[in-house]
C-alpha positions in Angstrom: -19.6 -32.7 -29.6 -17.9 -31.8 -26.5 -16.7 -35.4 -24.4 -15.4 -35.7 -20.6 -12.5 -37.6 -19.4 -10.9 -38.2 -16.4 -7.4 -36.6 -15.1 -5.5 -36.4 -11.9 -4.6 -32.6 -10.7 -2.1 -32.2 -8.3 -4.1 -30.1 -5.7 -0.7 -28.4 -4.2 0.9 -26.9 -7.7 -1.8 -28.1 -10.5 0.2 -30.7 -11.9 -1.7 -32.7 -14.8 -1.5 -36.9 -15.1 -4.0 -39.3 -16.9 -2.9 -41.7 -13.6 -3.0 -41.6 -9.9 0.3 -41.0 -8.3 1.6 -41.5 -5.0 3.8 -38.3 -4.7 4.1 -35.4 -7.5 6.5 -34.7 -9.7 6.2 -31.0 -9.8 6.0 -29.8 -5.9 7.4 -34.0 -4.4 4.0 -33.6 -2.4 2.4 -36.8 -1.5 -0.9 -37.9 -1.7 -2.2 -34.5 -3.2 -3.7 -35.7 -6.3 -7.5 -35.6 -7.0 -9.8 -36.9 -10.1 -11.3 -34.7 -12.1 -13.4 -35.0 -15.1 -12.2 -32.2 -17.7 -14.4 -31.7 -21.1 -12.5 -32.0 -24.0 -13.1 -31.4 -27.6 -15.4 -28.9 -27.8 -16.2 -27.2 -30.5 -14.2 -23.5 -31.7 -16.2 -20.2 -31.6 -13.4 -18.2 -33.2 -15.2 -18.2 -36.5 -18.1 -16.5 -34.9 -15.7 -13.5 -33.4 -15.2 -10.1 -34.5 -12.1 -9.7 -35.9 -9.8 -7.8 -33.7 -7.0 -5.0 -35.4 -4.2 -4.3 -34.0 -3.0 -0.9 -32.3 -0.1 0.9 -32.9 1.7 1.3 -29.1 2.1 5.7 -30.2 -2.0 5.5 -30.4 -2.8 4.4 -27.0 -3.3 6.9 -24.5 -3.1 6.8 -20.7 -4.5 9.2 -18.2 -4.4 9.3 -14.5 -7.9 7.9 -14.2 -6.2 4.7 -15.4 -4.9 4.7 -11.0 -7.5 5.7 -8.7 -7.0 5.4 -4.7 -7.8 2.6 -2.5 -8.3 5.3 0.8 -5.5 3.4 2.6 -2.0 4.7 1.9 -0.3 1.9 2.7 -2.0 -0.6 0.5 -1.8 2.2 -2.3 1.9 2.3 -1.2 2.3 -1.8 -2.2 0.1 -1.4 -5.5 1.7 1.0 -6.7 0.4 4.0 -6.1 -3.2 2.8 -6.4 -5.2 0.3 -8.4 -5.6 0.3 -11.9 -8.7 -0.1 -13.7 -9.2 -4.0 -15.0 -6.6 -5.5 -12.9 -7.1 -8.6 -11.3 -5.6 -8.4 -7.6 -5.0 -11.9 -5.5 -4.7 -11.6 -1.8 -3.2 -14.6 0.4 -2.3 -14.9 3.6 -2.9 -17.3 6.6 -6.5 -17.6 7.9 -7.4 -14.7 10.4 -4.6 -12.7 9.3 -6.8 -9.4 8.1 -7.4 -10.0 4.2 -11.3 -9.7 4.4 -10.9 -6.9 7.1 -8.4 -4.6 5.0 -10.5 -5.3 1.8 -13.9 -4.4 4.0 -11.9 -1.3 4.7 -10.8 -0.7 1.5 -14.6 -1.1 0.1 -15.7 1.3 3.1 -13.1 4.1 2.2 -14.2 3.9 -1.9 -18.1 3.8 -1.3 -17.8 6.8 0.9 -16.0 8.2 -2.2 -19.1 7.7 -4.2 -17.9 5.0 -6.1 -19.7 1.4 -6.4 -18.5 -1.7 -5.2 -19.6 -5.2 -5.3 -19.0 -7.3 -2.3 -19.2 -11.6 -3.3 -18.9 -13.7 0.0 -19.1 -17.7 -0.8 -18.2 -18.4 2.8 -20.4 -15.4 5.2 -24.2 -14.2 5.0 -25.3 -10.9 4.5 -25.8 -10.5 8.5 -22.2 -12.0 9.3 -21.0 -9.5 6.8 -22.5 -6.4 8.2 -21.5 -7.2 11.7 -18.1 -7.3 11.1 -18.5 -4.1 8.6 -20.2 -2.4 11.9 -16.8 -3.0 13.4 -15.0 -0.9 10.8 -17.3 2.4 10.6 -20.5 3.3 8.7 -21.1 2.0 5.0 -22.9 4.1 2.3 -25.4 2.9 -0.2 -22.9 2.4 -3.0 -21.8 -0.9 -0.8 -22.9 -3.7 -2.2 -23.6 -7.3 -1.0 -24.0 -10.4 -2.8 -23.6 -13.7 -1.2 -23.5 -16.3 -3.9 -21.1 -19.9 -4.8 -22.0 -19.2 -8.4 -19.5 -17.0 -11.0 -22.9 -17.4 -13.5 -24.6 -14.8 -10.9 -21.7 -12.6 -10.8 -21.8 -12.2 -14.4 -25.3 -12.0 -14.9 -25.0 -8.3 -12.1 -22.1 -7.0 -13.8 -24.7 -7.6 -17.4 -26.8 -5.1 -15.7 -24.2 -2.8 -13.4 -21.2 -2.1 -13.3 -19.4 -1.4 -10.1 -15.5 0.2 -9.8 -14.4 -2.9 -8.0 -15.3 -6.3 -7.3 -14.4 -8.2 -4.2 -14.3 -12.2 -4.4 -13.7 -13.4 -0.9 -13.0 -16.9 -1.5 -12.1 -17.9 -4.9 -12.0 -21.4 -3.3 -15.6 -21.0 -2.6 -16.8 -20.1 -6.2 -17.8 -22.4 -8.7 -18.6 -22.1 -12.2 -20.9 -24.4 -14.2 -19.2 -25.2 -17.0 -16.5 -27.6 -14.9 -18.0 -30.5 -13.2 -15.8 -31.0 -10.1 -16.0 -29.6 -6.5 -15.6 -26.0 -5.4 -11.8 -25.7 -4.8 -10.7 -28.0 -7.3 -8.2 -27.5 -9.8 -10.4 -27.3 -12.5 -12.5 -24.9 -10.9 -10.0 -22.5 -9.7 -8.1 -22.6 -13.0 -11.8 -21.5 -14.5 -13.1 -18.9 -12.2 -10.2 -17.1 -12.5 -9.6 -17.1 -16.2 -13.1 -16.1 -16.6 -12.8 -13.2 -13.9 -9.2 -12.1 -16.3 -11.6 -11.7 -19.1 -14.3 -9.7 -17.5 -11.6 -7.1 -16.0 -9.9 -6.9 -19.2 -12.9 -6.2 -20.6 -15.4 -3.8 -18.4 -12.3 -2.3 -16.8 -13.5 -3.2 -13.4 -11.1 -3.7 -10.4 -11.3 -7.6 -9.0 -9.7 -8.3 -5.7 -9.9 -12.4 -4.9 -9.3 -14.0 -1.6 -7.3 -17.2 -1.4 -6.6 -19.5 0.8 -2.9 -20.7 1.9 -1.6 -24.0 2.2 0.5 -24.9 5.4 4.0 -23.7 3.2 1.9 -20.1 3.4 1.5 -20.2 -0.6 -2.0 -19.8 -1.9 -3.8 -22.9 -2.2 -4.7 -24.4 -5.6 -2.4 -24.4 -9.0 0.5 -22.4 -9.5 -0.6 -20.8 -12.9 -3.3 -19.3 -10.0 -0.6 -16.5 -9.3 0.4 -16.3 -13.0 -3.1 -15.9 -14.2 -3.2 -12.5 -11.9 -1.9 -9.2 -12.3 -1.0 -8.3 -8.8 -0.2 -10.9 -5.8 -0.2 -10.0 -2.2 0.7 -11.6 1.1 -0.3 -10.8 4.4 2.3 -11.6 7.1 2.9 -11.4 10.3 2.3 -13.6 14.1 -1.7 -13.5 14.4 -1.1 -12.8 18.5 1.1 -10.0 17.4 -0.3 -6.4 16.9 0.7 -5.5 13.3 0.6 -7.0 10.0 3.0 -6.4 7.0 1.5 -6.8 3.4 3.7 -7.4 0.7 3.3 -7.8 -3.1 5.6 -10.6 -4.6 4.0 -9.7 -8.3 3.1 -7.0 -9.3 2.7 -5.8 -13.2 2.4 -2.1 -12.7 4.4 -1.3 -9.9 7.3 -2.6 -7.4 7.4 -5.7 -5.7 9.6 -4.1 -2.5 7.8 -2.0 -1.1 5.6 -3.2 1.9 2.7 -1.8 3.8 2.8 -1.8 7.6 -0.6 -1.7 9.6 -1.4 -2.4 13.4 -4.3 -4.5 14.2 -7.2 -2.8 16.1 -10.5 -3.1 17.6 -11.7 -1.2 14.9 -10.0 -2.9 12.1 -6.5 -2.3 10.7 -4.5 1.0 11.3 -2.1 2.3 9.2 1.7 2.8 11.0 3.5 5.6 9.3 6.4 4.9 11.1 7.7 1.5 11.8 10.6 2.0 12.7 9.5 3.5 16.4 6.8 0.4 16.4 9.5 -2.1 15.7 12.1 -0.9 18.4 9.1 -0.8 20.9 10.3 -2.3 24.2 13.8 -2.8 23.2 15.8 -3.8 26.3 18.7 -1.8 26.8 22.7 -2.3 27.9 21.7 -6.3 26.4 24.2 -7.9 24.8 23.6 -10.0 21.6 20.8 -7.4 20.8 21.7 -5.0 17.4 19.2 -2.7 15.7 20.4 -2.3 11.8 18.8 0.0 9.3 17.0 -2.0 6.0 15.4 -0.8 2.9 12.2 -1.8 2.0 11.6 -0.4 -1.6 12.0 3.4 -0.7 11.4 3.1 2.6 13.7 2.8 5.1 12.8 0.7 8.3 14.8 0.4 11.5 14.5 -3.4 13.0 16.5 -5.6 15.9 18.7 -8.3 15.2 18.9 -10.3 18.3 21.7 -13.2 18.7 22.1 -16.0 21.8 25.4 -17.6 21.7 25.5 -20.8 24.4 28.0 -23.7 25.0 26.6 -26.7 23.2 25.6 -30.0 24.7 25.6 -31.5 21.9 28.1 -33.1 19.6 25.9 -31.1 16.3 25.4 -27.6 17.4 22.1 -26.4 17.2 21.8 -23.4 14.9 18.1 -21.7 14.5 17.0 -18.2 12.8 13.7 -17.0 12.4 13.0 -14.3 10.0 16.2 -14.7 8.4 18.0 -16.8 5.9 19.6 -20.1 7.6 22.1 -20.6 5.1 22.7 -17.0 5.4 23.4 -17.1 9.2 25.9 -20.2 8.6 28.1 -18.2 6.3 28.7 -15.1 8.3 29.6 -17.8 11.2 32.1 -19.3 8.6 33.0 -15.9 7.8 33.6 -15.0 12.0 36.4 -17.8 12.2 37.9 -17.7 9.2 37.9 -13.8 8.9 37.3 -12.8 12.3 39.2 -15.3 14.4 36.3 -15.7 16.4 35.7 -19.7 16.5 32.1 -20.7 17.6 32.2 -24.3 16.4 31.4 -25.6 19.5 28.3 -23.4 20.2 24.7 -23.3 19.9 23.3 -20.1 17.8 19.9 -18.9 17.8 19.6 -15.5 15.7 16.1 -13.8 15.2 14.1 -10.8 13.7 12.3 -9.0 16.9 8.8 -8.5 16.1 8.1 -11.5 13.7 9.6 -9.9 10.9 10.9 -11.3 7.9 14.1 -9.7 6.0 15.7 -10.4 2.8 18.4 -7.9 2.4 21.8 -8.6 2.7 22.6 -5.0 4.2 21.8 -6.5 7.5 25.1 -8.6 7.7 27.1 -6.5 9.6 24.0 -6.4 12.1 23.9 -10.1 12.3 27.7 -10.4 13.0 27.6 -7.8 15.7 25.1 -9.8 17.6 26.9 -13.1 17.4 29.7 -11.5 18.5 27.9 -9.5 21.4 26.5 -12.4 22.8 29.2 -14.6 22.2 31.6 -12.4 24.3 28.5 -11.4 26.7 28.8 -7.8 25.7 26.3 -5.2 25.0 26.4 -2.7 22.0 25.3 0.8 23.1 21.8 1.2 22.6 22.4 4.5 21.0 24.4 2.5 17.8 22.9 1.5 14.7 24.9 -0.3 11.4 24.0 -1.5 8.2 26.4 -3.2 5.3 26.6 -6.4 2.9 29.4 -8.8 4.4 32.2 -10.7 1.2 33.7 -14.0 1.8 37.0 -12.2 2.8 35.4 -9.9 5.4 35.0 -7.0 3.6 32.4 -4.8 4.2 30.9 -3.8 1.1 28.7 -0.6 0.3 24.7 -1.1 -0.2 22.0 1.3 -1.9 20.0 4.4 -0.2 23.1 4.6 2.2 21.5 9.0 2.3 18.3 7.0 3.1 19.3 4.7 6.1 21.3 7.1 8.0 18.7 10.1 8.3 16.3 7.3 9.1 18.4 6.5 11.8 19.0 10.0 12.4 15.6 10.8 13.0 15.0 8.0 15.4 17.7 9.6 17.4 20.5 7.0 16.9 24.1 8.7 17.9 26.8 6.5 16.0 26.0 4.8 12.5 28.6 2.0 11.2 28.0 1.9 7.8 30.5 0.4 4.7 33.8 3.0 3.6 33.0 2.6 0.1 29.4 4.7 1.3 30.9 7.0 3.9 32.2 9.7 1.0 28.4 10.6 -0.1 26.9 10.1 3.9 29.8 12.8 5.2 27.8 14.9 2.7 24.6 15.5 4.2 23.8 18.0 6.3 20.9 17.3 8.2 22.6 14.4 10.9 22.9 16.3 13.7 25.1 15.0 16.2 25.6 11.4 14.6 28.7 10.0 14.2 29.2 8.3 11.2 32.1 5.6 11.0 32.9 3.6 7.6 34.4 0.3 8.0 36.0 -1.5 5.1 36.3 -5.4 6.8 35.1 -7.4 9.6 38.5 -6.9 11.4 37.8 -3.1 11.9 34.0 -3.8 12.8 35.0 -5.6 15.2 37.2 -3.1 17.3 33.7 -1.6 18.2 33.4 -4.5 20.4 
C-alpha cells in the first residue's frame, strides 16, 4: 500500500531534503524551501505491461510530415524549421512579454490551416480569452477552448479527440490529482509535466506549456523542468520597447542560435525580416563612442550598435557597467587597451551597452567594443558609414571569426562603405563580388585598428 511522507523541495531549482533549511545547497537561495507530502511505495505496474521490442535504427522511417509549420516564420526559424509531431515545447519569459500572444497567433495561423488545436487556460476564461484573440484576427472552428486547473480533464479530451497541438498556458496553474500539494509546487510541476512527456510521445500531439520566470529570468519551479522538455524558449527583450527576440537555449531537433525577431503591435506580434535596419533605427550620427559591428546569430547575420561613455572618475573605484554584454568581457579588452594599446583608462568610469536592449554573446564583437572605448575616450566619432567585426587575443591580435562572406554583404546591403574585419578573413572577403563600393580593410592587432582613430 502506497504511504506519504513529508519532504522539503527547494522551490527555485527542486532540490530534495527530509529537513527544513535556511538557504539551499543547490541554487545558495534562501528561504525557498516548501513541505510537501510525496507518496512513496506504491505498488509496480510493470508486470501488467506489454512487452515492448526493440527496433532496429535502419527500420525507422521519417517523412516530412514528421515537421509541419507553425504560420510564423520566425518561430519556425528558432524550432527548427517547424514543430515536430510529439514534442513537448516550454516557453518562458518575463510576464507581459508576448508568450500567450505569439502562441494565440500561432494557434490562429494552424486552425486557419484546418488543423485542430486545443487551447488549456488555468489562469483566463473563455471571454478573457476571445477578447484578446479578437485582437489578433478571426479564429475558425478548429480553435478550441478549454479552461480547466485539472491535467485529469485534459486527458480525459484527448481519450476522445485528438488535436495537432496542445497549448498549456500556465503549467504553474495545472494540477494533477495524484500529488497532494498546491498548484505550482514542486511536486506538481515535476508531475504535470512528466505526464504531458508521455502523452506527446505517445499520440504524437504537439504540447506548447507556459511558464513562469523567477526574478533571475529562468522559468520558475525545478530545474529537471527544462530537462524534462524537448525544446526551451525565452522571450526577451524591454516590455516598453517595440520588439521582442525569442531564443531557444534547448533544442533537440534543431539549433540553439538562431533567434526570431518580432515587433510588438496593436494587432499582436509582427514578424521583422530585417533587423538589422530596425536595430540601427535612430542612430545618431558624427557621435563619438557609438560603433555599429556585424554579429551572427545562427545563420543570420544582424547588424547592432555598440555604444561606449568614457568619463573622468570621482571615485577612488571606477565605476564600470555594461548592459547586454559580458562584464568580465568588457574588463579584459580594457586590460587589453593599456597593456596592448597604450591606451590607460584606469582612472575612468566606463559604461558600455547594446542599443536596443539587446543581448550578445559573440566574441566577434570585440573589435566593436574597443572602438567605442577608444572613441569616447578620445571624444572622437567613427564615420557613420564604418562597420567592424573580429574576436580580440590577449596580445592584441585580431583574430578571424565564422560567416566573415556573411557579415560583410550584410553590411553591404545596409549600405555600410568601409568594413574592418580580421587579416586572417580578408583573403576569402576580397573574393566576393557582389560589395559594391565597400572598402574592405583586414587588421591583424589592436595597434593597426587603432590608426583608424
Amino acid at each position: 500500500m502506497a504511504k506519504g511522507k513529508q519532504v522539503f523541495f527547494c522551490q527555485e531549482c527542486g532540490f530534495e531534503s527530509t529537513k527544513w533549511m535556511g538557504q539551499c545547497p543547490g541554487c545558495k537561495a534562501w528561504n525557498s524551501f516548501c513541505e510537501e507530502k510525496v507518496t512513496v511505495g506504491a505498488k509496480s505496474q510493470s508486470g501488467r505491461r506489454a512487452v515492448v521490442a526493440p527496433t532496429s535504427i535502419l527500420e525507422v522511417e521519417t517523412t516530412d510530415e514528421t515537421r509541419f509549420t507553425t504560420g510564423i516564420g520566425e518561430l519556425n526559424r528558432v524550432l527548427g524549421g517547424g514543430i515536430v509531431s510529439g514534442s513537448l515545447v516550454l516557453v518562458g519569459g518575463d510576464p507581459g512579454i508576448g508568450k500567450s500572444t505569439i502562441l494565440l497567433q500561432m494557434c490562429r495561423n494552424m486552425s486557419e490551416m484546418g488543423q485542430k488545436i486545443l487551447y488549456v487556460s488555468g489562469e483566463e476564461s473563455l471571454s478573457q480569452i476571445k477578447m484578446r484573440a479578437e485582437r489578433i484576427g478571426n479564429f475558425t472552428k478548429d480553435m478550441l477552448l478549454l479552461c480547466v486547473n485539472n491535467l485529469e480533464d485534459v486527458e480525459e479530451y484527448v481519450k476522445k479527440d485528438t488535436p495537432k497541438v496542445i497549448v498549456i498556458d500556465s503549467i504553474q496553474t495545472i494540477v494533477t490529482d495524484d500529488v497532494e500539494s498546491a498548484p505550482g509546487s514542486v511536486s506538481q510541476v515535476k508531475e504535470v509535466t512528466a505526464r504531458l512527456m508521455r502523452m506527446a510521445k505517445q499520440t504524437g500531439i504537439a504540447i506548447f506549456i507556459v511558464g513562469h520566470v523567477t526574478k533571475e529570468g529562468t522559468v520558475a519551479g525545478p530545474r529537471t523542468l527544462e530537462h524534462m522538455v524537448d525544446t526551451v524558449l525565452y522571450f526577451e527583450g524591454e516590455r516598453n520597447a517595440g520588439f521582442r527576440v525569442l531564443r531557444a537555449v534547448k533544442n533537440r531537433f534543431g539549433s540553439t542560435n538562431e533567434i526570431g525577431v518580432f515587433e510588438m503591435k496593436g494587432t499582436g506580434l509582427a514578424e521583422v525580416k530585417n533587423p538589422s535596419q530596425l536595430m540601427l533605427d535612430g542612430r545618431p550620427d558624427d557621435t563619438s563612442g557609438s560603433v555599429v559591428v556585424c554579429t551572427m546569430e545562427g545563420t543570420r547575420p544582424i547588424l547592432l550598435e555598440i555604444q561606449a561613455l568614457v568619463c573622468q572618475s570621482s571615485f577612488n573605484l571606477p565605476r564600470r557597467t555594461s548592459v547586454g554584454l559580458d562584464y568580465n568581457r568588457v574588463n579584459l579588452l580594457l586590460a587589453v587597451l593599456e597593456k596592448r594599446g597604450g591606451i590607460v583608462m584606469a582612472g575612468c568610469d566606463a559604461y558600455v551597452n547594446i542599443a536596443g536592449g539587446m543581448r550578445l554573446d559573440d566574441p566577434s564583437a570585440d573589435l566593436g567594443i574597443v572602438f567605442a572605448l577608444v572613441s569616447s575616450f578620445k571624444n572622437r566619432a567613427i564615420p557613420s558609414d564604418m562597420v567592424m567585426f573580429g574576436e580580440m587575443g590577449l596580445s592584441g591580435e585580431v583574430r578571424g571569426v565564422s560567416g566573415a562572406e556573411q557579415r560583410v554583404r550584410e553590411a553591404a546591403k545596409m549600405g555600410f562603405k568601409t568594413c574592418i574585419i580580421p587579416r586572417s578573413n580578408l583573403d576569402n572577403v576580397k573574393k566576393m563580388k557582389d560589395l559594391g563600393d565597400m572598402k574592405v580593410v583586414g587588421v591583424a592587432n589592436i595597434q593597426q585598428a587603432l590608426e583608424y582613430i
